[in-house]
VOZAPA-148372 format. One record per residue (C-alpha): residue in three letters; z, y, x; residue number from 1. Coordinates in nm, 3 decimals, always signed. Layout:
  kolgu        Z        Y        X  numar
    ALA        Z        Y        X    NUM
...
This chain:
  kolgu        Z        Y        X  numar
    UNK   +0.000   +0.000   +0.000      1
    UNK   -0.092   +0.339   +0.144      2
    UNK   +0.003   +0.700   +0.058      3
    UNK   -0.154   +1.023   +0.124      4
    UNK   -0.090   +1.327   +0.069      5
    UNK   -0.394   +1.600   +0.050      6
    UNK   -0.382   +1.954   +0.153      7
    UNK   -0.053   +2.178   +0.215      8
    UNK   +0.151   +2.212   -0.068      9
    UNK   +0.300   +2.561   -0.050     10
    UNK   +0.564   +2.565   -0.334     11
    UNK   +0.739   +2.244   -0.474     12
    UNK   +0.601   +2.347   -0.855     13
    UNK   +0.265   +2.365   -0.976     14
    UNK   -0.038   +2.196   -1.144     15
    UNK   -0.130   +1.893   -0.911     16
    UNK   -0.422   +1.617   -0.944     17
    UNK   -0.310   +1.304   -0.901     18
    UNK   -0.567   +0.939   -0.803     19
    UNK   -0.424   +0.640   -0.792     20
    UNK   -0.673   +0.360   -0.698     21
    UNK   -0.791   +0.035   -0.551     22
    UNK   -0.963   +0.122   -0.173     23
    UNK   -1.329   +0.062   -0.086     24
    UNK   -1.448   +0.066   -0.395     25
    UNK   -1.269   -0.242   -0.519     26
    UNK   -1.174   -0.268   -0.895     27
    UNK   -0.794   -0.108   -0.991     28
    UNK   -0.806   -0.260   -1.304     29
    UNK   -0.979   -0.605   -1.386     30
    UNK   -0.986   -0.567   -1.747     31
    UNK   -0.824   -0.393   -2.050     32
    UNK   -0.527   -0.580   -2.031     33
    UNK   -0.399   -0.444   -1.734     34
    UNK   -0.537   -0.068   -1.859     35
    UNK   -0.318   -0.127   -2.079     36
    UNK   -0.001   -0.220   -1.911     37
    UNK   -0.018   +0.050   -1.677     38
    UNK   -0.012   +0.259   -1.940     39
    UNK   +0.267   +0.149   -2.082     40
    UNK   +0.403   +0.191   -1.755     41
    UNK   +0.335   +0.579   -1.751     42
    UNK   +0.504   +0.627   -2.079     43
    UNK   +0.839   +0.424   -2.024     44
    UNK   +0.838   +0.653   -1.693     45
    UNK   +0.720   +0.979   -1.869     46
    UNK   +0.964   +0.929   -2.196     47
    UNK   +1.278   +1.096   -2.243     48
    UNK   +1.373   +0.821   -2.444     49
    UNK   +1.519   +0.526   -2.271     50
    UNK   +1.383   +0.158   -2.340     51
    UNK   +1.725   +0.014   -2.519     52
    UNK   +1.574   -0.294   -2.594     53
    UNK   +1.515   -0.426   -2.176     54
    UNK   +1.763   -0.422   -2.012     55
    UNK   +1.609   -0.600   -1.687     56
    UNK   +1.394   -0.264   -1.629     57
    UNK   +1.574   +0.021   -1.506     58
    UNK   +1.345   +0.290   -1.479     59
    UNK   +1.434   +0.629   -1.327     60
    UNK   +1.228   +0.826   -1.546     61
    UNK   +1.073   +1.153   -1.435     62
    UNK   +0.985   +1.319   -1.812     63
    UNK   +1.267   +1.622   -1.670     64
    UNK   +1.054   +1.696   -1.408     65
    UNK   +0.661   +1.571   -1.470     66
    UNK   +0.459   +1.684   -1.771     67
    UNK   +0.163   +1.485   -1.802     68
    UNK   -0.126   +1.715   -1.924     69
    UNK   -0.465   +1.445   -1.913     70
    UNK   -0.536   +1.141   -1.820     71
    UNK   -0.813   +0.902   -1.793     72
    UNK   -0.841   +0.550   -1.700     73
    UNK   -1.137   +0.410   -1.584     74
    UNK   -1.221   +0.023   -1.348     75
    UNK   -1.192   +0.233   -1.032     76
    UNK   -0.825   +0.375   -1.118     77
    UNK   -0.640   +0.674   -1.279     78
    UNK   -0.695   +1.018   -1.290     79
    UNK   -0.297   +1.184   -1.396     80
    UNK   -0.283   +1.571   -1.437     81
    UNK   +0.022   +1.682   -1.445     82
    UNK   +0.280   +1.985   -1.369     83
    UNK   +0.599   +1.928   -1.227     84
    UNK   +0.909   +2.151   -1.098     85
    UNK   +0.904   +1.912   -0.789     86
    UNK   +0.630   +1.791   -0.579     87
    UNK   +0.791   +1.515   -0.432     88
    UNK   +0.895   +1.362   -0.788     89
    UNK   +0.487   +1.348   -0.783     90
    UNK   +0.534   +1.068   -0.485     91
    UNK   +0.810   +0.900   -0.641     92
    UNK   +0.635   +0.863   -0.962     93
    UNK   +0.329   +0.731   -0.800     94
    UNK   +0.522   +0.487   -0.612     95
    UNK   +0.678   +0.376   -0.910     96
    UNK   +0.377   +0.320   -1.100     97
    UNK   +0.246   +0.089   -0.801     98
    UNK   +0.526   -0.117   -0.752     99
    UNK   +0.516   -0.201   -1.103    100
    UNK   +0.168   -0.304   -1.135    101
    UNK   +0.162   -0.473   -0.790    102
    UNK   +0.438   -0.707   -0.943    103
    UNK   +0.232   -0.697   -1.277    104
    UNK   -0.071   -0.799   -1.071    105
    UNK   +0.152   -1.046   -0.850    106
    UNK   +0.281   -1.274   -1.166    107
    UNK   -0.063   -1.283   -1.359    108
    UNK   -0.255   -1.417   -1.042    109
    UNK   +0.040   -1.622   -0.887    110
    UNK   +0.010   -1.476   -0.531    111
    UNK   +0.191   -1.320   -0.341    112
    UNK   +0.012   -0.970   -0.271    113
    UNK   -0.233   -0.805   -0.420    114
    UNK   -0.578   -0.843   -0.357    115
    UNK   -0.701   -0.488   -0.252    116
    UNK   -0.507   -0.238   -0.092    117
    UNK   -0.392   +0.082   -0.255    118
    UNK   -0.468   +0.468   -0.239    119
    UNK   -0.229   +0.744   -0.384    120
    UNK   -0.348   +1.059   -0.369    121
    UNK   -0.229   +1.394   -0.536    122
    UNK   -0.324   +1.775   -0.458    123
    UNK   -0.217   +2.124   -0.605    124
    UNK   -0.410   +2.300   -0.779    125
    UNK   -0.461   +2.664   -0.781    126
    UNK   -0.288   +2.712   -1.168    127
    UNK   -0.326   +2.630   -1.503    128
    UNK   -0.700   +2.776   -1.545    129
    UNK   -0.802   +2.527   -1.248    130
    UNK   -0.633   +2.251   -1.408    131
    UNK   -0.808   +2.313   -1.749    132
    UNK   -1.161   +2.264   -1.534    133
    UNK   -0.994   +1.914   -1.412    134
    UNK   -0.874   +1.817   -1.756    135
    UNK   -1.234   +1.851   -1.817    136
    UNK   -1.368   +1.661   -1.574    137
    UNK   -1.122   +1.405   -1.605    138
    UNK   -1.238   +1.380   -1.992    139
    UNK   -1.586   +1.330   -1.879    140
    UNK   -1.502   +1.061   -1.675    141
    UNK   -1.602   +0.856   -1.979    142
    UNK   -1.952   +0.764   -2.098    143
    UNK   -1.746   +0.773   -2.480    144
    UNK   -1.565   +1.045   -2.349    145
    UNK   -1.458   +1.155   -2.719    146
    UNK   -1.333   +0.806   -2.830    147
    UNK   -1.221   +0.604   -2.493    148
    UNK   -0.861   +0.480   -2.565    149
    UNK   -0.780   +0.525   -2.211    150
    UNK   -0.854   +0.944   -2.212    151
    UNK   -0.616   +1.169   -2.286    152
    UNK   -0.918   +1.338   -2.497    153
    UNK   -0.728   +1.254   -2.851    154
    UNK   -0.443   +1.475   -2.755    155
    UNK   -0.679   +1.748   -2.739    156
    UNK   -0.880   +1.705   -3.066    157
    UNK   -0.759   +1.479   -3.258    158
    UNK   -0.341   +1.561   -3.294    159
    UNK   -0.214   +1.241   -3.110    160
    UNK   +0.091   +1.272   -3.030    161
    UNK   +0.361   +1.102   -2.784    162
    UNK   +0.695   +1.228   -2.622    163
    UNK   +0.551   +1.140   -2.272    164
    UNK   +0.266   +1.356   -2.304    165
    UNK   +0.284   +1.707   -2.287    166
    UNK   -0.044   +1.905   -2.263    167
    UNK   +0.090   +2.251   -2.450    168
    UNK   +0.080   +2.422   -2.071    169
    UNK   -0.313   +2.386   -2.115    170
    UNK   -0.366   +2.379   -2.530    171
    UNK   -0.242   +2.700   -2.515    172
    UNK   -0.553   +2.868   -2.337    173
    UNK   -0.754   +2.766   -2.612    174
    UNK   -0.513   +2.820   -2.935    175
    UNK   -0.475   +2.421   -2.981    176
    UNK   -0.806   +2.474   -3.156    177
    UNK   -1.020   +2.150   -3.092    178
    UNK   -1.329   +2.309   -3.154    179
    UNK   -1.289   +2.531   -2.865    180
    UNK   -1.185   +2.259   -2.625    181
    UNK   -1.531   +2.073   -2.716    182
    UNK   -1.734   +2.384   -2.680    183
    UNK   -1.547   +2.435   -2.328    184
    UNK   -1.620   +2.087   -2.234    185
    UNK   -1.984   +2.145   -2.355    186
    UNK   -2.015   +2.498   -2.227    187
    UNK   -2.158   +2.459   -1.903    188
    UNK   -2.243   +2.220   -1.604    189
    UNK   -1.903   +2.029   -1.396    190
    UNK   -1.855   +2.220   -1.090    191
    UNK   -1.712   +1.913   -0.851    192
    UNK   -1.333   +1.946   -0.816    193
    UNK   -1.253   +1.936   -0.451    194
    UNK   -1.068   +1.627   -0.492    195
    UNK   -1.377   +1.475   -0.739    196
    UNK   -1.576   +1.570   -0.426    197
    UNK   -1.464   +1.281   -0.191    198
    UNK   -1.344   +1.074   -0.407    199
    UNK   -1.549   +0.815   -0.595    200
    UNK   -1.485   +0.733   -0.955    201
């Protein structure tokens, strides 16, 4: 498992981009099962509410100090936008997240590591204005980019809701009117993110 962090980070709060993947090009996720598990994996750790009913997992939980604001995942990995008061809870998170799915990964295939190595990568973004572009981009990561269960697309149009997702700090630039986030989306061509730049999805 490796970690990386890119760029300086100047302040420990901001808007930050966050990749989590499977290196040279190998699959993160082999099918929709384990999609899904990792996202149940970012909501027990996003939720203020503690699982009562498991008492085997104790998760830390980071919903004090990460708001998610988008997601998206796709075969390659996950794309996490988020805003947090502390940029090393961003680490902490991400390491939590692997751990979890490497054991995941470890009991459905009955090895004993995983097959492909692992890339965590995060960087800060300029504010919230820059991470609107991103929550763009990470929308269009999806050919069905207004229906893919794994986008965080129907908290922006459609009024899903969920205690671990939090994407008021960006809603707010355009009213919480849908029909302004799909003309923004639409408006004009994807300028490459700098982390979309080297990274392939």
């Amino acid at each position: 498992m490796q970690s990386f962090l890119h760029g300086a980070l100047l302040h420990d709060s901001g808007y930050f981009h966050v990749w989590i993947s499977a290196v040279e090009g190998a699959a993160f996720f082999g099918c929709s099962e384990d999609k899904a598990y990792f996202m149940t994996l970012i909501q027990d750790n996003l939720s203020p509410r503690k699982k009562l009913d498991d008492h085997s997992v104790r998760l830390k939980g980071y919903s004090s100090e990460i708001d998610l604001l988008a997601y998206s995942l796709t075969t390659n990995g996950a794309h996490l936008l988020v805003h947090t008061t502390r940029k090393t809870a961003i680490e902490d998170f991400g390491q939590a997240l692997l751990f979890a799915y490497q054991t995941y990964l470890q009991e459905q295939l009955s090895v004993d590591q995983l097959p492909f190595d692992t890339i965590f990568i995060f960087d800060k973004l300029a504010g919230r204005h820059e991470a609107l572009n991103v929550s763009r981009e990470i929308h269009l990561l999806h050919d069905d980019w207004r229906g893919d269960r794994y986008s965080s697309i129907g908290f922006y149009l459609d009024d899903r809701r969920g205690d671990w997702m939090r994407p008021y700090r960006l809603t707010s630039l355009f009213e919480a009117k849908p029909k302004l986030y799909v003309r923004f989306i639409k408006s004009q061509p994807i300028e490459r993110d700098r982390v979309f730049e080297y990274i392939e999805t």
